[in-house]
C-alpha positions, 0 to 999 in steps of 0.5 A, a space after each residue: 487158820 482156825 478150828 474148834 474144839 469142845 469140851 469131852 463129855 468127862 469135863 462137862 459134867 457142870 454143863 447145863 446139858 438142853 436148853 432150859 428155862 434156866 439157861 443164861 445165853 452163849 457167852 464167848 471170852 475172847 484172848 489174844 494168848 493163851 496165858 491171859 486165860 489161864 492168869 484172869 478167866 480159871 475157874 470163873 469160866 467153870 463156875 459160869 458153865 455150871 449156873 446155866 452159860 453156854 461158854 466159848 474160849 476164843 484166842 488167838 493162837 493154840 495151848 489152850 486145849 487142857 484148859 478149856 476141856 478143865 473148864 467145860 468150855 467150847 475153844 474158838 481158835 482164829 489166828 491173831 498176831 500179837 502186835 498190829 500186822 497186815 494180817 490184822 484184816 483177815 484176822 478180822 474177818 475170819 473172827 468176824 465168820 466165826 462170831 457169825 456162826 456161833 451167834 453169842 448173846 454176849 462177848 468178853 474181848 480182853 487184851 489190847 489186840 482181841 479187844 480190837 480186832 474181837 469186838 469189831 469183828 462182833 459188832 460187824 457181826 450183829 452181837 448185841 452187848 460187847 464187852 471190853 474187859 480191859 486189863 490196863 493202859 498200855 499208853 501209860 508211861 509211853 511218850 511220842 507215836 508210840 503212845 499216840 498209837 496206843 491211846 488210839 487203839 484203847 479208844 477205838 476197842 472202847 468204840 467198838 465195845 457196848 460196855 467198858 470194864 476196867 480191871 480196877 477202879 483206878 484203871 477206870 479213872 484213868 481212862 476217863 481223864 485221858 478221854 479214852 472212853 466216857 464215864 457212862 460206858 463205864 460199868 461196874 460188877 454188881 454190890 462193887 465185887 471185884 474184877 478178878 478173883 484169887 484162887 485162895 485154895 491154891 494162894 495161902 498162908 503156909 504153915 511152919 513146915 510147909 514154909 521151910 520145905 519151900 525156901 529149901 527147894 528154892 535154895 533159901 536160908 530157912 531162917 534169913 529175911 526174904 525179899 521177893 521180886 516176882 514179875 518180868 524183869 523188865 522196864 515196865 516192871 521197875 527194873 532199872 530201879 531194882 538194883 539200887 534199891 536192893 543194895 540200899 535194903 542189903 546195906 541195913 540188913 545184910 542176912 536177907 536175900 532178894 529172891 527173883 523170879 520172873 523171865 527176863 524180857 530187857 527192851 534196852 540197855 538200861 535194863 540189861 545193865 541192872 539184869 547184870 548189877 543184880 548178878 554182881 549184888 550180894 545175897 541175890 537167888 535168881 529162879 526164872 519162870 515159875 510155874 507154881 508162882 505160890 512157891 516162891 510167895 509162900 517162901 518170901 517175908 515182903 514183896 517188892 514191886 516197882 512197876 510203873 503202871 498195872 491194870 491190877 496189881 495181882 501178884 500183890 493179891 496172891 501175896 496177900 493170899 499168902 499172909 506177905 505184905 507188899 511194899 509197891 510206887 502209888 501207881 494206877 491199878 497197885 492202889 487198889 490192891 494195897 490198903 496203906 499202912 494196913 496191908 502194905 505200904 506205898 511209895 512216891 513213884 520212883 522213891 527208892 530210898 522210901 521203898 528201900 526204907 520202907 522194906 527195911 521197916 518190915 523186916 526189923 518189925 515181925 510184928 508189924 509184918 505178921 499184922 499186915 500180912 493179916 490184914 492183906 489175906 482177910 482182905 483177899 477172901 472178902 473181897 477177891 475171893 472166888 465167891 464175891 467174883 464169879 457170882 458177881 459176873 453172872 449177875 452181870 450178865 444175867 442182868 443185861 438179858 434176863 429181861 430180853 429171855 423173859 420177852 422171848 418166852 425162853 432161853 437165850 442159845 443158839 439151839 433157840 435160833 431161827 
C-alpha cells in the first residue's frame, strides 16, 4: 500500500548531511499525482534541500523515483485515489501512520485530494503548521451538487490546514468572497514573490535558427503566422469555444495555422463536437502531449487561452518566457499572469469575436507583438523567475520556525526527537 524510498548518495550532494545549527526542520510536500510535482515543485524542492530542509515528497500513487532522486528529496508513497472513493479512510489513516513516523515540522499538502486527505492526516498527527498550497477552485464554474460537493471540500482542507496559499492573488480573492477560508488564513510569500517559479534556462526566447529547427520538427511554415493552443483539449480549457474562434482568425488571415497540443480529454458532446470541427478547419496541426512543451512555445507568434477558470495561468508564463504574447478571457488566476495591453491581451469571458479580434491585431502588428513579447519575458525573470521564488519559500518557512529553533537551543529534525 506504501513505501519509501530516499535519495542515492549521488543525488544528495545539496544535502545538508548532520544536523546542524543551520538546519531548517523536515519539511513534507504532499501531491495526490505525480505530475503536479514535476509541473509546480522541480527545483524549488532541490534549492530547499541545499539551504539546510530535510525535504520529504509524499504522493499519492508511484512515477515519482527519478524526480525525487534529482531533487534530493526522501519519496513517501501512500496510496490515494484520485476522486473521492471508499478507500479515502484507509488512505487516511496510512498517510496519518506515516506523517506519525516522520514527525515534520511543516507540511505543503496540494491538490484537492491530499490537501484533504493529507492535511487531516497531519492534524491528526500533531504536525504543528499545515500548509494548503492551493493550486485553484475546482467549484468554479460547476453549478448543482457537483459544486456543492467541491466547495465542501476546498473548505474542509482549509479547516484542516494552519495556513492557506493561493497559487495567485486572484485565487486568494476569490476564496474569500465565496466564504471558502477566511481572510486572516490567508498567507503571502514574503516581499510579494510569487508562488511559482518558471524555469527561464528551459523557457526562453529562441533565436532565429533555433526557431526555424522547431517549427520544421513540428510540421510548421517557416515563414506563416502561428497560433497556438496548448492545454488539455476539453471544456475547462475553452474548447467548445475554440473552433469558432479559429475560423474567425482563419478568415482575416488565411497563411497562419493553429497549432494544438494537448491530449484530448471530451467530458460531453460539446466537446467531441469541436474536437471533430477542428479536424474539418483549415490550416489546423494537431500534435498531442508534448513532453517538451518549450517546443511548440518557441515555435508559436500568439498564444491563445480560452480556459474558463486557473489557479494560475502558467502556460501563459512559460510563454511569456519565450517572448509570446498570450491573448486569454479576464478569469481568475490568467489576470495575474497578463498585464493587459503591455504582455498581452485580455477579453470579456466568452467574447470570441474580441479574442479572434484581438489575435488578429497581433499577427498584422510585428512590432507590436515583438514588444509585448518584451514585455511578458522581462516580467517572467522579475517576477517568476527561479530566484525571486525559491528564496521566497524558505524565507516563509524559516519564519514560522526560526523562532521555536532558537527556543529549542538547536535544529529543528527528526534526528532532535525525543
Amino acid at each position: 500500500m506504501c513505501g519509501e524510498r530516499r535519495p542515492t548518495r549521488s543525488h544528495c550532494k545539496g544535502r545538508a548531511g548532520p544536523m546542524t545549527e543551520s538546519n531548517r526542520g523536515v519539511v513534507v510536500f504532499g501531491v495526490t499525482v505525480p505530475v503536479s510535482a514535476t509541473s509546480f515543485l522541480r527545483g524549488q524542492l532541490r534549492h530547499l534541500v541545499q539551504v539546510g530542509w530535510d525535504v520529504q515528497l509524499l504522493c499519492g500513487t508511484d512515477g515519482l523515483e527519478e524526480f525525487a532522486e534529482a531533487e534530493g528529496a526522501t519519496l513517501q508513497t501512500v496510496r490515494t485515489a484520485r476522486q473521492p472513493a471508499p478507500s479515502d479512510l484507509v488512505s487516511l489513516l496510512l498517510l496519518w501512520r506515516r506523517l506519525r513516523r516522520i514527525r515534520p515540522d511543516v507540511v505543503v499538502m496540494s491538490t484537492p485530494k491530499m490537501g484533504v486527505l493529507g492535511s487531516l492526516a497531519a492534524a491528526m498527527a500533531g504536525v504543528p503548521t499545515r500548509v494548503y498550497f492551493i493550486l485553484g477552485h475546482r467549484a468554479e464554474g460547476l453549478s448543482g451538487p457537483r459544486r456543492w460537493v467541491m466547495s465542501w471540500l476546498d473548505r474542509l482542507a482549509c479547516a484542516a490546514a494552519t495556513e492557506v496559499v493561493p497559487v495567485s492573488e486572484g485565487l486568494g480573492q476569490l476564496l474569500t468572497s465565496e466564504r471558502i477560508v477566511k481572510a486572516e488564513k490567508i498567507q503571502r510569500l514574503p516581499r510579494g514573490a510569487a508562488t511559482l517559479a518558471v524555469d527561464t534556462k528551459r523557457f526562453r526566447v529562441p533565436s532565429t535558427s533555433e526557431r526555424a529547427r522547431v517549427r520544421e520538427e513540428l510540421g510548421l511554415d517557416r515563414d506563416a503566422p502561428v497560433v497556438g493552443f496548448i492545454g488539455r483539449l476539453t471544456r475547462d480549457k475553452g474548447l467548445p469555444a475554440l473552433p469558432r474562434t479559429w475560423s474567425l482568425i482563419h478568415q482575416s488571415s488565411p497563411r497562419a495555422t493553429l497549432l494544438l497540443v494537448g491530449t484530448p480529454e471530451p467530458v460531453d458532446a460539446d466537446d467531441r463536437a469541436a474536437l471533430d470541427a477542428l479536424d474539418s478547419l483549415a490550416s489546423t496541426v494537431r500534435r498531442g502531449h508534448l513532453e517538451r512543451v518549450e517546443t511548440a512555445l518557441k515555435a508559436i507568434d500568439v498564444l491563445v487561452l480560452l480556459s474558463n477558470r486557473e489557479g494560475l495561468g502558467v502556460v501563459v508564463l512559460e510563454a511569456a518566457a519565450c517572448g509570446v504574447p498570450t491573448v486569454a478571457y479576464r478569469v481568475t488566476g490568467v489576470v495575474d499572469t497578463i498585464v493587459d495591453g503591455t504582455t498581452g491581451l485580455l477579453c470579456r469571458p466568452g467574447d470570441t469575436v474580441t479574442v479572434a479580434n484581438s489575435v488578429q491585431s497581433l499577427l498584422t502588428d510585428p512590432q507590436r507583438r515583438r514588444s509585448m513579447g518584451f514585455a511578458a519575458n522581462s516580467r517572467v525573470d522579475d517576477l517568476f523567475g527561479p530566484s525571486a521564488v525559491w528564496p521566497a519559500w524558505d524565507s516563509f518557512l524559516i519564519d514560522r520556525f526560526g523562532e521555536r529553533r532558537k527556543n529549542r537551543g538547536g535544529p529543528l529534525g527528526r534526528g532532535m526527537r525525543k
